[in-house]
C-alpha positions as CSV (number, residue, x, y, z in Angstrom):
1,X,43.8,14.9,7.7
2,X,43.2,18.6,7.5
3,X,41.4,20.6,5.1
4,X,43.1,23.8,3.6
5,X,40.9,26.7,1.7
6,X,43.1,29.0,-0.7
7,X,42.2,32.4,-1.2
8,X,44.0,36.0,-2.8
9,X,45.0,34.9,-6.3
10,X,43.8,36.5,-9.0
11,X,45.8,38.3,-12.0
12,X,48.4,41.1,-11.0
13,X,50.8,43.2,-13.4
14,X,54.7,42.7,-13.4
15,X,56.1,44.3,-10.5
16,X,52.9,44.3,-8.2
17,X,52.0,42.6,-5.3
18,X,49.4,40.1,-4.0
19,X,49.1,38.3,-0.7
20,X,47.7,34.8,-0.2
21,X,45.9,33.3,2.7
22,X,45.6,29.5,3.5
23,X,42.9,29.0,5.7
24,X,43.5,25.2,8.0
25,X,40.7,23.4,9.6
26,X,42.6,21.6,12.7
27,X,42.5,22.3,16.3
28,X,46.4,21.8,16.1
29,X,47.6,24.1,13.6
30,X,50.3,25.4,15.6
31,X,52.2,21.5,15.3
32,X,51.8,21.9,11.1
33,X,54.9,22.7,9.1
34,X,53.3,25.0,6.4
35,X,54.5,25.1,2.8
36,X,53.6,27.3,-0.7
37,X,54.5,25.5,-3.6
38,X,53.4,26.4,-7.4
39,X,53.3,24.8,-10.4
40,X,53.1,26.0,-14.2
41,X,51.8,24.5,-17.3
42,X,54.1,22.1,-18.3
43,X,56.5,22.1,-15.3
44,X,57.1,20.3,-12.1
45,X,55.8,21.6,-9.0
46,X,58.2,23.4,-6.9
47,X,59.5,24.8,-3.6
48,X,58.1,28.5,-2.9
49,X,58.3,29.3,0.8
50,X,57.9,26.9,4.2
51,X,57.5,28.0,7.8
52,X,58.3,25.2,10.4
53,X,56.2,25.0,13.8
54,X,58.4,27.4,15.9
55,X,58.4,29.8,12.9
56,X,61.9,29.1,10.7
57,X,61.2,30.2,7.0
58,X,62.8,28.6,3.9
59,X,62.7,29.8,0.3
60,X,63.0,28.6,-3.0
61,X,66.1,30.6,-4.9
62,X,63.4,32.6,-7.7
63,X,61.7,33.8,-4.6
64,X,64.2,34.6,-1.9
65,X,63.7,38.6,-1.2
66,X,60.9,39.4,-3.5
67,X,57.7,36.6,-1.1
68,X,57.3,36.3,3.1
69,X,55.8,33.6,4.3
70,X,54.1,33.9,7.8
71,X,51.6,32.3,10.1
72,X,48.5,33.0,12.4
73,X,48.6,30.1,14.3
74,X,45.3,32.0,16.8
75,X,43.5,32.2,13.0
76,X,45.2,29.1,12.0
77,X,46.0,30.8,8.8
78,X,49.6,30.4,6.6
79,X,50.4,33.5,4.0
80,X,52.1,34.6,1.5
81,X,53.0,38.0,0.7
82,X,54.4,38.1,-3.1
83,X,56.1,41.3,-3.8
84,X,57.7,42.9,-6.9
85,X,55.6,39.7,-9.2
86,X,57.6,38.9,-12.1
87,X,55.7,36.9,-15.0
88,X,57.9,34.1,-14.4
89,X,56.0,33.7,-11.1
90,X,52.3,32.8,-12.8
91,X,51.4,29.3,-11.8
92,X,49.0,27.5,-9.7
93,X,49.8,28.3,-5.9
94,X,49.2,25.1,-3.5
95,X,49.2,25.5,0.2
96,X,50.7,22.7,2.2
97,X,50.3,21.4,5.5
98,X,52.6,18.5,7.3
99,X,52.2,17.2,10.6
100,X,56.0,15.5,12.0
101,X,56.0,12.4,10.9
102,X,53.2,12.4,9.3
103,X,51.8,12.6,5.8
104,X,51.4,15.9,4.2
105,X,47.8,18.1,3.3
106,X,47.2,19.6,0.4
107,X,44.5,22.3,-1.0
108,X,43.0,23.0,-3.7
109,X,45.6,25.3,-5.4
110,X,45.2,28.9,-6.2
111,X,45.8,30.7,-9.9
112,X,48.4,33.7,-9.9
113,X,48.7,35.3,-13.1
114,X,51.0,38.3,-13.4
115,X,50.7,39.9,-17.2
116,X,50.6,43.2,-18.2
């Protein structure tokens, strides 16, 4: 349905930051709910940030303060700014994108590793 291209992960120490784009390829980005989720190594994939159409953010409790999510809909780009990184927060970061009513997009996922 659409096609979503990760980029900005890479390995950050405790306390630093990193921002990550999600690039969509649709002409109607602007109708997309757009979600972060992550998921470590042995864990079930979970809830990081979500901006709906007209721009209302949620956040998952281990994030709330610390990440922003925000949109581009003219570059039809999601981010997500991820501030004061705890290692607690390395995992695979997957964008998401959800048209009402209609079945979600997924890419490919993105590695964050924050380590000292």
């Amino acid at each position: 349905q659409v096609q979503l291209v990760e980029s900005g992960g890479g390995l950050v120490q405790p306390g630093g930051s990193l921002r990550l784009s999600c690039a969509a390829s649709t002409s109607i980005f602007s109708i997309y709910h757009m979600g972060w989720y992550r998921q470590a190594p042995g864990k079930q994939r979970e809830l990081v940030a979500t901006i709906t159409n007209d721009g209302r953010t949620n956040y998952g409790d281990s994030v709330k303060g610390r990440f922003t999510i925000s949109r581009d809909n003219a570059k039809s780009t999601v981010y997500l700014q991820m501030n004061s990184l705890k290692p607690e927060d390395t995992a695979v970061y997957y964008c998401n994108a959800q048209r009402p009513a209609g079945l979600g997009s997924w890419g490919q996922g993105t590695q964050v590793t924050v380590s000292s």
